[in-house]
C-alpha positions as CSV (number, residue, x, y, z in Angstrom):
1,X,45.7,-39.2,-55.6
2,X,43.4,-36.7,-56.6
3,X,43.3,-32.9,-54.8
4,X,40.3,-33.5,-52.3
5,X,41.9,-37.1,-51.4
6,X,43.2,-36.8,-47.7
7,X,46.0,-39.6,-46.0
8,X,44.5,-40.7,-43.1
9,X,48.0,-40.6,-41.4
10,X,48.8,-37.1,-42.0
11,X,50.3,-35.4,-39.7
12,X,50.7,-31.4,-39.2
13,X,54.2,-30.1,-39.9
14,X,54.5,-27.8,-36.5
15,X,57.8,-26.7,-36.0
16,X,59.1,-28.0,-32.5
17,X,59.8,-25.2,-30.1
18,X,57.0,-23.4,-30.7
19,X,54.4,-22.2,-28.2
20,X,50.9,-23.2,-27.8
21,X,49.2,-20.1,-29.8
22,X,51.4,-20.8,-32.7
23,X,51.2,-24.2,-33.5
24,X,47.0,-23.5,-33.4
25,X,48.1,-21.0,-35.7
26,X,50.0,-23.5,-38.0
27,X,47.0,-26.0,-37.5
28,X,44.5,-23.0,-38.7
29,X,46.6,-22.0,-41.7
30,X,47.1,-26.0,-43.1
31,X,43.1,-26.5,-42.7
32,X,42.5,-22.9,-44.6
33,X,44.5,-24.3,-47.3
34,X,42.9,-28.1,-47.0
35,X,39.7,-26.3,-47.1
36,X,40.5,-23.9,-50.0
37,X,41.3,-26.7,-51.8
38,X,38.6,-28.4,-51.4
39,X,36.3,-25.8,-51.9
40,X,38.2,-25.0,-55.3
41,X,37.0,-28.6,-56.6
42,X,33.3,-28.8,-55.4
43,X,32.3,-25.6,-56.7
44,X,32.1,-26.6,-60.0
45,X,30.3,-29.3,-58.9
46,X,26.5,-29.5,-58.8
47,X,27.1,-31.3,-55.1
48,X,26.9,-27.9,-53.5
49,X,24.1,-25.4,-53.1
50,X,23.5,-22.7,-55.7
51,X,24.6,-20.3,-53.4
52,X,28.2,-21.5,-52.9
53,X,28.9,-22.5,-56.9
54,X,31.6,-20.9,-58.5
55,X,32.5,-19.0,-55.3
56,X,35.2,-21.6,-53.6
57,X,36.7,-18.6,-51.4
58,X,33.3,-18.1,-49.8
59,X,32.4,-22.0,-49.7
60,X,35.7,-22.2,-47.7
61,X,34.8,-20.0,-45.6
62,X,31.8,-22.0,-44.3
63,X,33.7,-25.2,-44.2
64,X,35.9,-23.4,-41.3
65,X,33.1,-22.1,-40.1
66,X,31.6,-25.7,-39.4
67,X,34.9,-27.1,-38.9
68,X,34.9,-25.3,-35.5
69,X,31.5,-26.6,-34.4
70,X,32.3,-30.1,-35.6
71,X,30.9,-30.2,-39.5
72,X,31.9,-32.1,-42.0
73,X,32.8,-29.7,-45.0
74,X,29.7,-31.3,-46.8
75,X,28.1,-30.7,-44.0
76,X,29.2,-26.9,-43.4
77,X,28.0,-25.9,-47.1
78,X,24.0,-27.1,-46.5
79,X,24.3,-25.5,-42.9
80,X,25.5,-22.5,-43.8
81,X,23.8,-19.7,-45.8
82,X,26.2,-17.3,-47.3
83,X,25.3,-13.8,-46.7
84,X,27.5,-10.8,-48.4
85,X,30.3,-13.4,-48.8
86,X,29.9,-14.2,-45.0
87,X,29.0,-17.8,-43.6
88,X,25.3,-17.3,-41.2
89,X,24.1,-20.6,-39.7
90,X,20.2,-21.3,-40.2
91,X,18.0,-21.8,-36.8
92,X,18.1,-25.6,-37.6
93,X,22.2,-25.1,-37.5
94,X,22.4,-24.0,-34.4
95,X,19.5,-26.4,-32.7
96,X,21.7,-29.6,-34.4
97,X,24.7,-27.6,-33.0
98,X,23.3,-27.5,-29.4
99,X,21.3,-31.0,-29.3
100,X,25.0,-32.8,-30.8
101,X,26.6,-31.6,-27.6
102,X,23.7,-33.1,-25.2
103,X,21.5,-30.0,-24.4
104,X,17.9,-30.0,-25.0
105,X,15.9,-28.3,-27.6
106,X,11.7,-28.7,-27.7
107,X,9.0,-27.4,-30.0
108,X,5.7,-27.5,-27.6
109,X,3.4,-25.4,-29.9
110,X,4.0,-24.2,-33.9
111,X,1.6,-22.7,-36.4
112,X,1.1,-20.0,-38.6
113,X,0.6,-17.6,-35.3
114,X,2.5,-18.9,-32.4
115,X,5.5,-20.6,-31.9
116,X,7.0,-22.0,-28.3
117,X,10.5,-23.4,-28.1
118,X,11.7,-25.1,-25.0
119,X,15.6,-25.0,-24.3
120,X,17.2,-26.3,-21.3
121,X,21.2,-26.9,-20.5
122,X,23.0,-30.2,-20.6
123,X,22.5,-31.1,-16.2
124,X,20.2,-28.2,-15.8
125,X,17.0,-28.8,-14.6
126,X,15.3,-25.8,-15.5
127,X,13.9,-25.0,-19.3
128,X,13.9,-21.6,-20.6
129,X,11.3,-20.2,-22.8
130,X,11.0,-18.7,-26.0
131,X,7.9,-17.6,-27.4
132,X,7.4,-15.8,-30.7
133,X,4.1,-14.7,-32.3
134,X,2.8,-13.3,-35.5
135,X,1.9,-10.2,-33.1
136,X,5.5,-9.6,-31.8
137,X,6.6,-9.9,-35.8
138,X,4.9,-7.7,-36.7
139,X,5.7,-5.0,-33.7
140,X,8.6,-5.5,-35.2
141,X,8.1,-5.1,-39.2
142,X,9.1,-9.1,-39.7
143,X,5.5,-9.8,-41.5
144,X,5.8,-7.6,-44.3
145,X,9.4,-9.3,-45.5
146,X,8.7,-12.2,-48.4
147,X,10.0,-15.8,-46.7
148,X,7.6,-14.2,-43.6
149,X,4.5,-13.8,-46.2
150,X,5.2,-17.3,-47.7
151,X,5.9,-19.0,-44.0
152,X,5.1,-17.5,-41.2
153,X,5.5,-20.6,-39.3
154,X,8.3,-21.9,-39.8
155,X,10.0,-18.3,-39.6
156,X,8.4,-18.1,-36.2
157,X,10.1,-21.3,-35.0
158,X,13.9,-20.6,-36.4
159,X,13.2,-17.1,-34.2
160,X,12.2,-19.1,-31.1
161,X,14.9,-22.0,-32.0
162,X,17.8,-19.1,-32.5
163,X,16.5,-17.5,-29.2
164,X,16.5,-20.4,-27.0
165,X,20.0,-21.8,-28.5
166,X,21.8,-18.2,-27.3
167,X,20.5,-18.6,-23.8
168,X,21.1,-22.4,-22.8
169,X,24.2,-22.6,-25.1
170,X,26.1,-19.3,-26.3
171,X,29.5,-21.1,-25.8
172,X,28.4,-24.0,-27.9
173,X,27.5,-22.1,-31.2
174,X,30.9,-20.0,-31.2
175,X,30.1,-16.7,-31.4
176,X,27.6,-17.2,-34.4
177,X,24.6,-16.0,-32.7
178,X,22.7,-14.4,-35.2
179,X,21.1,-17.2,-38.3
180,X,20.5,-16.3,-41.7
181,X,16.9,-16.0,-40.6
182,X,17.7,-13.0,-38.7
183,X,20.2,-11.7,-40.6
184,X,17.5,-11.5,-44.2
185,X,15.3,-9.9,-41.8
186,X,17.0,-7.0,-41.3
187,X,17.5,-6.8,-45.1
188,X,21.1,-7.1,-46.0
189,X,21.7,-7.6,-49.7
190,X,24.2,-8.6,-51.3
191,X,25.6,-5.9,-52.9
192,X,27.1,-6.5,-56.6
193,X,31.2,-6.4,-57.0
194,X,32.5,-3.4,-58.8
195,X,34.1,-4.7,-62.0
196,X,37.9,-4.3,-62.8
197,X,39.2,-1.2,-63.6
198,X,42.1,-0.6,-65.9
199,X,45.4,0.7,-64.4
200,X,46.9,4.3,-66.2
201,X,49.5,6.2,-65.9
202,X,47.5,8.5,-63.4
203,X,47.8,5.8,-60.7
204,X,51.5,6.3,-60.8
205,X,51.6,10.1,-59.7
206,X,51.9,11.2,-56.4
207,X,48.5,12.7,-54.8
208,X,47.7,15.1,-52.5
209,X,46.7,13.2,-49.5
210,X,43.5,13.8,-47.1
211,X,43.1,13.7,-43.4
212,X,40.9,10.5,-42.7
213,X,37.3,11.2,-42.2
214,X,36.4,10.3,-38.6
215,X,34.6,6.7,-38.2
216,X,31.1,7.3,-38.0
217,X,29.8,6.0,-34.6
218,X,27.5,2.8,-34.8
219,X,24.6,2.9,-32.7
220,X,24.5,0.2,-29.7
221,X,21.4,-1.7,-30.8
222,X,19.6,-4.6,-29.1
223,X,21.8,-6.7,-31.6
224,X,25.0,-6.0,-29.8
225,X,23.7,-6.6,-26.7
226,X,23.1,-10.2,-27.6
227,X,26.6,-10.4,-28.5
228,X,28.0,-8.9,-25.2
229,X,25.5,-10.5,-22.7
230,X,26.4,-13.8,-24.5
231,X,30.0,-13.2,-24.1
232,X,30.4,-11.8,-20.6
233,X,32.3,-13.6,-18.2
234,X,31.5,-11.5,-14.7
235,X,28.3,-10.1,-13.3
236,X,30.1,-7.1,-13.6
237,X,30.6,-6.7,-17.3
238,X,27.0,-7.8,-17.0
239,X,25.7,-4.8,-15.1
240,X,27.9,-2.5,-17.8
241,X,25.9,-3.8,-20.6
242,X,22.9,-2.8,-18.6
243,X,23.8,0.8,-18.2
244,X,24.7,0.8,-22.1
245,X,21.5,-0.3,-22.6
246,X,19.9,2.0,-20.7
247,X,22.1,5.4,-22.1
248,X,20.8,3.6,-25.7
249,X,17.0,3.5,-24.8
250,X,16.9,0.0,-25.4
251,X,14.0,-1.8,-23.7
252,X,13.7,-5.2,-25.6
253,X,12.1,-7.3,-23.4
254,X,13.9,-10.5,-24.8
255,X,17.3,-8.9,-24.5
256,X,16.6,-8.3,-20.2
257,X,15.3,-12.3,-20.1
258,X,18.6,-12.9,-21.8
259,X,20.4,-10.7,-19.8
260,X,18.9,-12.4,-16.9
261,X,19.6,-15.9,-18.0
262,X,23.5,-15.1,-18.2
263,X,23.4,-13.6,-15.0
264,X,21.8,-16.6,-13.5
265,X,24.4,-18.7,-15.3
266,X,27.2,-16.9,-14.2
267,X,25.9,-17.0,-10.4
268,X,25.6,-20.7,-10.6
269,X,29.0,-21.1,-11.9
270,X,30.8,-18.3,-9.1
């Protein structure tokens, strides 16, 4: 039986006794290695994308990734970009993600200057609305970037999609709420790994040691306040993002409709 060949019979080893939390642990750990594994075999494989080829640590990483939104490993590696060694999911991820678990995602307009995505919540009977145009990209420096110059379009739409997929379904894309789209268009690069350094004698002797510098301070940008309207759970961790945003200047329009749309959600579920 080769590596990648898997018993359909297997059963985890969890060791009886144990409490909830660390049997998922167990289960977590046996599919890291199951995934690892896997990963170390298709990578030298033409199977998987460019990106993931000769990198099986970072190819396993997207299978567990897609593993916890219901991926095949296959799968994981064609819906997952890997940025800086980190899996992102692409727009069309996260709509596939959202329309597998019965919610509703609809393009009603998309060209090269406009794009309108129409969302609405598994029972719901109200659609939410995400429009993007060439104008707002470029308020925002988008149109200058190279996949926006090539197309504009479809970069408008995986925008829209990503937008309208965080407010009908933030619980069903698992915390990944930012797509490779977004992620490229704030420029990240992957920077290139230092190569190996030979070990002296030096590194045996005992140096002087330094008080740590203090942390610098990130900045609360409209980014993070995605990720905390997204993942609040009472109207009033809701209202403390608001005065965070407020102390931080942010205005984004988008980020008070999604502020709203969680607030709404939360009412409807109290």
């Amino acid at each position: 039986m080769s590596d990648i060949a898997i018993r359909a019979d297997q059963q985890l080893d969890i060791p009886a006794g144990h409490e909830p939390a660390t049997a998922q642990l167990v289960q977590w750990a046996q599919a890291a290695d199951a995934a690892g594994r896997f990963a170390a075999v298709v990578c030298n494989t033409s199977a998987v994308p460019v990106a993931y080829k000769g990198k099986p640590a970072e190819a396993a990483a997207a299978i567990l990734a897609g593993a916890e939104v219901g991926l095949s490993p296959m799968a994981s590696l064609r819906a997952f970009d890997s940025i800086q060694g980190m899996p992102a999911p692409k727009a069309i991820t996260l709509r596939a993600i959202v329309q597998g678990l019965g919610h509703e995602i609809r393009i009603e307009k998309s060209d090269e200057k406009i794009a309108v995505v129409h969302g609405r919540r598994k029972g719901d009977e109200d659609w939410q609305t995400s429009t993007w145009t060439i104008e707002r990209a470029a308020q925002m420096q988008l149109t200058t970037k190279a996949e926006w110059k090539k197309q504009p379009g479809a970069m408008l739409v995986a925008r829209a999609t990503a937008e309208v997929c965080r407010w009908i379904a933030s619980d069903a894309i698992m915390g990944m709420p930012y797509t490779a789209e977004e992620i490229r268009d704030q420029g990240v690069t992957v920077e290139a790994r230092p190569a190996p350094r030979l070990v002296s004698a030096a590194d045996f002797i005992e140096q002087p040691t330094e008080a740590p510098a203090e942390p610098a301070v990130e900045p609360f940008t409209a980014y993070h306040a995605y990720d905390e309207i997204a993942a609040a759970e009472t109207q009033t961790r809701l209202d403390e993002i608001k005065a965070a945003c407020q102390q931080a200047g942010i205005r984004d329009r988008d980020v008070l409709d999604a502020w709203s749309a969680r607030s709404q959600q939360l009412a409807e579920a109290a």
